[in-house]
C-alpha positions as CSV (number, residue, x, y, z in Angstrom):
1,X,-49.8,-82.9,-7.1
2,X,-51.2,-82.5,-10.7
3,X,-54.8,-82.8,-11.3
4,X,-53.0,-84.8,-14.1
5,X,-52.2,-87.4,-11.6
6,X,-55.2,-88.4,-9.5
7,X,-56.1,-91.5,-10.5
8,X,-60.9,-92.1,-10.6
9,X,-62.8,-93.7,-12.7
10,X,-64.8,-93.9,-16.3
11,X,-68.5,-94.1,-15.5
12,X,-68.1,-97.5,-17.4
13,X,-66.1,-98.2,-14.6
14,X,-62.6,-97.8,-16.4
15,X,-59.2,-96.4,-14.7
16,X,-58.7,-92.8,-15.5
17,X,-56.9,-89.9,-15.3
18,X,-57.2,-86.5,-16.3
19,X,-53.8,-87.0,-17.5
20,X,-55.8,-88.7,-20.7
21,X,-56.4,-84.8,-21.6
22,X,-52.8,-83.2,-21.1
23,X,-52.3,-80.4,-23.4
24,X,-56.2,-79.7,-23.5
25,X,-58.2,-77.1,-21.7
26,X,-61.1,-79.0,-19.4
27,X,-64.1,-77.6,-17.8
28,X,-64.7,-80.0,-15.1
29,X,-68.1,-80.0,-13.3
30,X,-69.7,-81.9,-11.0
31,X,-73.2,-83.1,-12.2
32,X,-76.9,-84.1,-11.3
33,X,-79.8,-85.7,-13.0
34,X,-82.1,-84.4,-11.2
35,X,-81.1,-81.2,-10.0
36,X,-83.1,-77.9,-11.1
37,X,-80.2,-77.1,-13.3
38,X,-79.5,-80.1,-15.1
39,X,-80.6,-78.5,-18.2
40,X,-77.2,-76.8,-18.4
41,X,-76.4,-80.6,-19.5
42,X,-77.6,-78.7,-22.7
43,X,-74.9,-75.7,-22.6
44,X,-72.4,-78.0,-21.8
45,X,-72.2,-80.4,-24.6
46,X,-73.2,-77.5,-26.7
47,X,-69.4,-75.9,-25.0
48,X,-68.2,-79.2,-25.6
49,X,-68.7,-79.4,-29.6
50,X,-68.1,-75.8,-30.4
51,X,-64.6,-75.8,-29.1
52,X,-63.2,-79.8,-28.9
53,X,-61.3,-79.5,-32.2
54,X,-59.8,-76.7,-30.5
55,X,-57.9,-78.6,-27.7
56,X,-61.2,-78.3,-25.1
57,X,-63.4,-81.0,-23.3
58,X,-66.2,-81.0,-20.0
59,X,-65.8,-83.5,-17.9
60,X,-68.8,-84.7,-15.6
61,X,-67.9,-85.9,-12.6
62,X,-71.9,-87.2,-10.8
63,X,-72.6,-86.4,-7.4
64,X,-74.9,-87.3,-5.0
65,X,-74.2,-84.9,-1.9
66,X,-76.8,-82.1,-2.7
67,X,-80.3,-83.1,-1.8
68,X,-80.0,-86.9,-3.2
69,X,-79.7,-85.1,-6.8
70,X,-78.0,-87.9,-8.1
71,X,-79.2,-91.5,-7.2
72,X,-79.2,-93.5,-9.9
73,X,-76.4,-96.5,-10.9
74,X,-73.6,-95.5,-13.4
75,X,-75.7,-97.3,-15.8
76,X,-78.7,-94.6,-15.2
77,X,-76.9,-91.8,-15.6
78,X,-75.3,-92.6,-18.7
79,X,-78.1,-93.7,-20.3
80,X,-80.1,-90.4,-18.4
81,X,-77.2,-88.2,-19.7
82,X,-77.3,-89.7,-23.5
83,X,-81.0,-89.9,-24.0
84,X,-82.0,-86.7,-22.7
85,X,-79.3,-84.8,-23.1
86,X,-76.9,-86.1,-25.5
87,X,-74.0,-86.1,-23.8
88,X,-71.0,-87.0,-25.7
89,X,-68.5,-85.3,-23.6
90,X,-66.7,-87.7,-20.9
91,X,-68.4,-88.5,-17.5
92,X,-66.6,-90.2,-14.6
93,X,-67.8,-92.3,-11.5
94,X,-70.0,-91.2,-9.0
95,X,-67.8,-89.1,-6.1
96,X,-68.2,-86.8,-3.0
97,X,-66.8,-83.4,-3.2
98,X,-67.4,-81.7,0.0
99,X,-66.7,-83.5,3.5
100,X,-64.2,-86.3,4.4
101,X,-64.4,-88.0,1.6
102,X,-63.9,-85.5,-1.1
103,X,-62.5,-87.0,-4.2
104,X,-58.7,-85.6,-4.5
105,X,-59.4,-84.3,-7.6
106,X,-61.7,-82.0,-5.9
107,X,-59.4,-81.3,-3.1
108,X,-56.8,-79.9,-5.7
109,X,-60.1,-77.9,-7.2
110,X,-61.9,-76.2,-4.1
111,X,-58.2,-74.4,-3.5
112,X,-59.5,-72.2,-7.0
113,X,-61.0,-69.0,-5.7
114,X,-64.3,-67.5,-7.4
115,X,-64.6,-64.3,-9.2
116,X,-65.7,-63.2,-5.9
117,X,-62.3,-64.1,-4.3
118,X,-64.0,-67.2,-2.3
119,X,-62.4,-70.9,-2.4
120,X,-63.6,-73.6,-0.3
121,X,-66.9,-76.2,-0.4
122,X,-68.8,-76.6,-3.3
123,X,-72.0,-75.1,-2.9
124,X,-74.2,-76.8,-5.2
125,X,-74.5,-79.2,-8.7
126,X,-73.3,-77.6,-11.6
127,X,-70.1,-75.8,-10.0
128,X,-67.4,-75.0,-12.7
129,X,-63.4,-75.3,-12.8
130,X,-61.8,-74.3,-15.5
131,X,-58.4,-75.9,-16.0
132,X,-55.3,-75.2,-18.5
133,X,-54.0,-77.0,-21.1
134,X,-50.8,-77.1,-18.5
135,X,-53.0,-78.8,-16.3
136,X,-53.4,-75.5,-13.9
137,X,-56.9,-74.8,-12.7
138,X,-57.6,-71.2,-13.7
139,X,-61.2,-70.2,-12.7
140,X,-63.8,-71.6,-10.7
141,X,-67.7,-70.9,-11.7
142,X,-70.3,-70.9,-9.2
143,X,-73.6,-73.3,-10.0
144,X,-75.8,-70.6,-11.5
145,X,-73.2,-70.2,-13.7
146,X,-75.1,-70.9,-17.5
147,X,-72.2,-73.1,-20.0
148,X,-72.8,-69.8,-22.4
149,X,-72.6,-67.0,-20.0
150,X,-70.5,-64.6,-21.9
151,X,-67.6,-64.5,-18.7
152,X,-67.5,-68.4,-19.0
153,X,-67.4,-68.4,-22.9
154,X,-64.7,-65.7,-22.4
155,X,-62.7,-67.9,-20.2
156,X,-62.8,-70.9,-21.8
157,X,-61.6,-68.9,-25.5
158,X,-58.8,-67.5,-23.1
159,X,-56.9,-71.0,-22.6
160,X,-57.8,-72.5,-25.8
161,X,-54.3,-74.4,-26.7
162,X,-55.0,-73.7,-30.4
């Protein structure tokens, strides 16, 4: 299966796909509004702008697994993610992405190892794939990962499709 195929939702609610952004690079990261880092909210459209008209986009994907970091409705966190933040970059529903009902995008996404070699649970909000313009995830950043951390920054330039 493609990460291209697996069908969620907009955070309006909408059916999606990442198959909407075939032939672009995606950083896709699961996100909280409430969460010590949520400022990288900051970094991340910042990522966003600087390289969109280069084939890239983040996707937010909301969770609520780590320490109730992420309560509100989809109406909240849009309007939490705009006002504060503003977020221009695509944001999906609310899903889980550890346990037995991990979303099957994130089921395709946990397989990605770490710099450090290490695949598996998500450990926190904030945790980083980096997927191809193919559709290929291609490198997995841990939480404390900043958006502008020079490896990230060097990864994201690496898959740029133009």
């Amino acid at each position: 299966m493609s990460v291209y195929d697996v069908e969620m939702r907009t955070l309006a609610g909408e059916p999606a796909s990442l198959g909407q952004f075939r032939g672009t690079a995606v950083l896709a990261v699961n996100v909280a509004s409430k969460c010590g880092l949520t400022p990288q909210y900051t970094g991340l459209e910042k990522l966003h702008e600087q390289y969109a008209a280069r084939g890239f986009a983040v996707a937010g994907f909301p969770c609520d697994q780590f320490g109730g970091q992420e309560p509100g409705t989809a109406e909240e966190i849009a309007s939490f993610c705009s006002a504060t933040y503003g977020v221009t970059f695509p944001m999906f529903e609310k899903l889980e992405v550890n346990g037995p009902d991990r979303h099957p995008l994130y089921r395709e996404l946990v397989q990605m190892a770490d710099a450090d070699g290490a695949a598996g649970d998500i450990q926190w909000n904030f945790e980083k794939f980096l997927i191809d313009a193919s559709g290929t995830p291609v490198a997995r950043f841990r939480p404390q990962t900043a958006p502008d951390d020079p490896a990230l920054i060097a990864a994201v330039e690496s898959v740029l499709p133009r």
